[in-house]
N, CA, C and O atoms as CSV, one atom per row, in Angstrom:
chain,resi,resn,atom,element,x,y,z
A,1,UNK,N,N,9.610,-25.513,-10.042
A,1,UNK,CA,C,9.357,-24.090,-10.176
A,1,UNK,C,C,8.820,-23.553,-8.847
A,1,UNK,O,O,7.962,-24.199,-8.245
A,2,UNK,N,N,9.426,-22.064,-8.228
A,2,UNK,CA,C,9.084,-21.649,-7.008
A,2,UNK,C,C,8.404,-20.709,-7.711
A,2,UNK,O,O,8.670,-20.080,-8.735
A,3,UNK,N,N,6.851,-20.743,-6.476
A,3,UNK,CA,C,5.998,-19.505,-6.992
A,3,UNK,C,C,6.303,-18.523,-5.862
A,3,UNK,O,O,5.706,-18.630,-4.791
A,4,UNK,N,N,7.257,-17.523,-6.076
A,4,UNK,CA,C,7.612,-16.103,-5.591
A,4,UNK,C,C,6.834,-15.210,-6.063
A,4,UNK,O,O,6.513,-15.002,-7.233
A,5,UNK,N,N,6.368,-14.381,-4.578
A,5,UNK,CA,C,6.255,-13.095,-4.659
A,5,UNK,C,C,6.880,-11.833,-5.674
A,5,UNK,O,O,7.836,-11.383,-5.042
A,6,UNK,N,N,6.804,-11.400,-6.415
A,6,UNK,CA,C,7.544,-10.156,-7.428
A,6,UNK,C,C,7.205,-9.039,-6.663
A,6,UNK,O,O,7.983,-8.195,-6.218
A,7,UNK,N,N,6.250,-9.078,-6.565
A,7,UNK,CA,C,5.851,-7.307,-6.063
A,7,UNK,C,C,4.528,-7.442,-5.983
A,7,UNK,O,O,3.817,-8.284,-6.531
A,8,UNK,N,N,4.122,-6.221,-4.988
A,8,UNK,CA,C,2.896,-5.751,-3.758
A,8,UNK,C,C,2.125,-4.245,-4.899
A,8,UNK,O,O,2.443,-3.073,-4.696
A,9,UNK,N,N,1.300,-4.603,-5.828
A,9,UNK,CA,C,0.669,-3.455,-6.478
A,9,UNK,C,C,-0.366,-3.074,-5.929
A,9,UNK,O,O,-1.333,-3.822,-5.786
A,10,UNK,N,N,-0.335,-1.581,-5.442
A,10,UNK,CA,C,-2.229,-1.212,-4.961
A,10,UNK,C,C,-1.951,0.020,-5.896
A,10,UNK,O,O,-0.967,0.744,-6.047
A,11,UNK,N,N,-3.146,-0.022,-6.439
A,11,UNK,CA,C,-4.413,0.774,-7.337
A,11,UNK,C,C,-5.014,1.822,-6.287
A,11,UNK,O,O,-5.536,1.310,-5.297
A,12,UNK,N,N,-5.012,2.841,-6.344
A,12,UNK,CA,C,-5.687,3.962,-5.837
A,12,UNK,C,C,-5.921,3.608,-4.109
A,12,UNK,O,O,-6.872,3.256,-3.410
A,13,UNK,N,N,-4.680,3.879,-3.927
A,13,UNK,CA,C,-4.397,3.172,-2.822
A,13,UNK,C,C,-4.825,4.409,-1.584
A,13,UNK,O,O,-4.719,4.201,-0.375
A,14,UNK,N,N,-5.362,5.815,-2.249
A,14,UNK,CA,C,-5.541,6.990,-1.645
A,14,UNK,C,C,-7.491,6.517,-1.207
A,14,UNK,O,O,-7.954,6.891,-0.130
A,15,UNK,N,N,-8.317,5.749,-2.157
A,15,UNK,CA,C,-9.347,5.542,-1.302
A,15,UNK,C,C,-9.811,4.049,-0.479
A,15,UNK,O,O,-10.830,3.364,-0.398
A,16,UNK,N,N,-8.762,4.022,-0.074
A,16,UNK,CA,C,-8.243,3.586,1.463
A,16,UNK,C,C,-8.743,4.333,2.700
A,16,UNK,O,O,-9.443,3.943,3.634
A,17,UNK,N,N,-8.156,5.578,2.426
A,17,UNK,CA,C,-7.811,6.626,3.265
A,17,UNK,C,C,-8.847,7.585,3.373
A,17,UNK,O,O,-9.014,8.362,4.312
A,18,UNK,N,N,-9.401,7.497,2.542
A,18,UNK,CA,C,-10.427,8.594,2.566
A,18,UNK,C,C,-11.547,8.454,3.591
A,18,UNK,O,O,-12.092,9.499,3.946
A,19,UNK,N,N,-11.930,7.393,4.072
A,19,UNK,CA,C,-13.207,7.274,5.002
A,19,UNK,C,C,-12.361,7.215,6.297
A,19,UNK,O,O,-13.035,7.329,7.320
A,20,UNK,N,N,-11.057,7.065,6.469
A,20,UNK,CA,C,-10.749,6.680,7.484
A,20,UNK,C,C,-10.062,8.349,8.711
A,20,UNK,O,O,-9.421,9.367,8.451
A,21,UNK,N,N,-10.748,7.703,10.137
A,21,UNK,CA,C,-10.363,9.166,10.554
A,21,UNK,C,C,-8.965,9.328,11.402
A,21,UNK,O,O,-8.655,10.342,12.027
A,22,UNK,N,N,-8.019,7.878,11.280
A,22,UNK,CA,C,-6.926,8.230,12.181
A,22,UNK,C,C,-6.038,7.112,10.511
A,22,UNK,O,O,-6.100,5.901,10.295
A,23,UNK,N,N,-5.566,7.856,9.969
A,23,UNK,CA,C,-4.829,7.398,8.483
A,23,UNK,C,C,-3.608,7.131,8.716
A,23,UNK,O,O,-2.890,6.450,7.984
A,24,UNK,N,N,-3.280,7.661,9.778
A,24,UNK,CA,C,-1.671,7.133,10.125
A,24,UNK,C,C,-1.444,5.501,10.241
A,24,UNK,O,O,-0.541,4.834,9.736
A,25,UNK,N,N,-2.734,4.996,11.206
A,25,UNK,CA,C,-2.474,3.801,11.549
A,25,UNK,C,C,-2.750,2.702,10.370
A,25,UNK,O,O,-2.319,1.550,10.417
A,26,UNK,N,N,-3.573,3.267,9.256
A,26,UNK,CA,C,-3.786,2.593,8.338
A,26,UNK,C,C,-2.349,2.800,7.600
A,26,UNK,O,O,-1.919,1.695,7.269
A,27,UNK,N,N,-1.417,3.917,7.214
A,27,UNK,CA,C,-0.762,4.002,6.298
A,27,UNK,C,C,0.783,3.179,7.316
A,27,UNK,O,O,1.835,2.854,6.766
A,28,UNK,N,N,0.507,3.018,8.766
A,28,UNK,CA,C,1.498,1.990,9.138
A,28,UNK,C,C,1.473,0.324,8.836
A,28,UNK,O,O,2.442,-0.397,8.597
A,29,UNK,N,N,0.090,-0.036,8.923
A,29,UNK,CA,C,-0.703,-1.307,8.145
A,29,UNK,C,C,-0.062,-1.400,6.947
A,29,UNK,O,O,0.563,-2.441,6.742
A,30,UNK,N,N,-0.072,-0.339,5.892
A,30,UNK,CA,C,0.482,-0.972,4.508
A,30,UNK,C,C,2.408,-0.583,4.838
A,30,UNK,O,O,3.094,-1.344,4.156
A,31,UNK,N,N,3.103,0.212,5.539
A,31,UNK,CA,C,4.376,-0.202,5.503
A,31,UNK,C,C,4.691,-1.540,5.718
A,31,UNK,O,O,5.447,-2.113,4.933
A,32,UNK,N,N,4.165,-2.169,6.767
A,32,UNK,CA,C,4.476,-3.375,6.840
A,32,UNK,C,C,4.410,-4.287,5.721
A,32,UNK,O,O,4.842,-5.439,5.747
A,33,UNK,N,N,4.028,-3.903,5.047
A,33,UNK,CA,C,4.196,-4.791,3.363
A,33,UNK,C,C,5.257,-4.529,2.987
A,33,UNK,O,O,5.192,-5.211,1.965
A,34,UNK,N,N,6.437,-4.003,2.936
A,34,UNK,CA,C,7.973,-3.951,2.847
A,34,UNK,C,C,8.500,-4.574,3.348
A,34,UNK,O,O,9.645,-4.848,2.989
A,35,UNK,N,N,7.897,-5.151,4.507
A,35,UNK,CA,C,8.627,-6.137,5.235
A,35,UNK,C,C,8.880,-7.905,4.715
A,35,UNK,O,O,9.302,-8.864,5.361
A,36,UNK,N,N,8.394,-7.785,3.222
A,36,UNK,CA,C,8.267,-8.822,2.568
A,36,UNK,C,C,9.473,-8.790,1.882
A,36,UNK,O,O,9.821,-9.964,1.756
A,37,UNK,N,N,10.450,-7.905,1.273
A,37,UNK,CA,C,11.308,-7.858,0.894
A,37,UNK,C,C,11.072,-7.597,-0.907
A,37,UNK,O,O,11.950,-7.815,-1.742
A,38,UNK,N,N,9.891,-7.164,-1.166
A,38,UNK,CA,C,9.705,-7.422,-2.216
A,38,UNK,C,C,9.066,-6.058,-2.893
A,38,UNK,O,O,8.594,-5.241,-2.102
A,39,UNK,N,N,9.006,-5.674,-4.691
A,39,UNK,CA,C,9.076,-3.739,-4.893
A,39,UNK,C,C,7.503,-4.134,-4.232
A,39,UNK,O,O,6.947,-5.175,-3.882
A,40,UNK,N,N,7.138,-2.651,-4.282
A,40,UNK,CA,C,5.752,-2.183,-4.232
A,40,UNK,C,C,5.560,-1.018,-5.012
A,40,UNK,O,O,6.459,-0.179,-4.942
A,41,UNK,N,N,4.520,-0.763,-5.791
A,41,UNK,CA,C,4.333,-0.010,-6.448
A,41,UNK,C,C,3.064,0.485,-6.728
A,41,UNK,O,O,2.271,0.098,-7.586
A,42,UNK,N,N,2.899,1.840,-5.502
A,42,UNK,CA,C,1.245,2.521,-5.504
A,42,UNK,C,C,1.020,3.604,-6.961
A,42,UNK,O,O,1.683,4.158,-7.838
A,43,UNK,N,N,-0.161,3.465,-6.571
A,43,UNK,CA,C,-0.637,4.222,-7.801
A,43,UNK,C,C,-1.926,4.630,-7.605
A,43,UNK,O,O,-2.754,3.783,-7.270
A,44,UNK,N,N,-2.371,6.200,-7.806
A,44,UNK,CA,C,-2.992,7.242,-7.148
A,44,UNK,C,C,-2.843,8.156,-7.360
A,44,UNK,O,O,-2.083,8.580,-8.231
A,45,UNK,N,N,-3.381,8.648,-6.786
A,45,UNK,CA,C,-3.727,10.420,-6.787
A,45,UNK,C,C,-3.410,11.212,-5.157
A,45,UNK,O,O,-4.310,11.645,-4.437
A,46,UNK,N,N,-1.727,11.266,-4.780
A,46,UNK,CA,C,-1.873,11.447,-3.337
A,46,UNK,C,C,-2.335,12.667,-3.175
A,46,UNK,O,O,-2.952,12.637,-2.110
A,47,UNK,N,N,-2.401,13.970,-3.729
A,47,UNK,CA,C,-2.978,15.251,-3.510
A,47,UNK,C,C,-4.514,14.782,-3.002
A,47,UNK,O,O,-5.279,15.657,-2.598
A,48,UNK,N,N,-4.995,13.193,-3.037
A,48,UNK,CA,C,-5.980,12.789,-2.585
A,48,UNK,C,C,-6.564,12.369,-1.299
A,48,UNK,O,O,-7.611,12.312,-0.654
A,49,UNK,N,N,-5.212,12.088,-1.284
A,49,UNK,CA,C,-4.829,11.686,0.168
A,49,UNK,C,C,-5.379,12.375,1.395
A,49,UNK,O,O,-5.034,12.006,2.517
């Protein structure tokens, strides 16, 4: 049995972002999690963003 990756879940993935004062470079940090080939699926409140 191979233990594979399914998918990349973040939970309120908007307070991340909130303390941070240049968010771009953080929200390039989590693209690179696509680079796994695998779903992702955020979940949040982006009007939070």
């Amino acid at each position: 049995m191979q233990h594979r990756l399914e998918r990349i879940d973040i939970n309120e993935y908007h307070v991340m972002l909130n303390d941070q004062k240049d968010f771009r470079s953080v929200m390039a940090q989590l693209g690179r999690l696509s680079g796994f080939g695998v779903q992702m699926v955020c979940h949040g409140d982006l009007a939070a963003a």
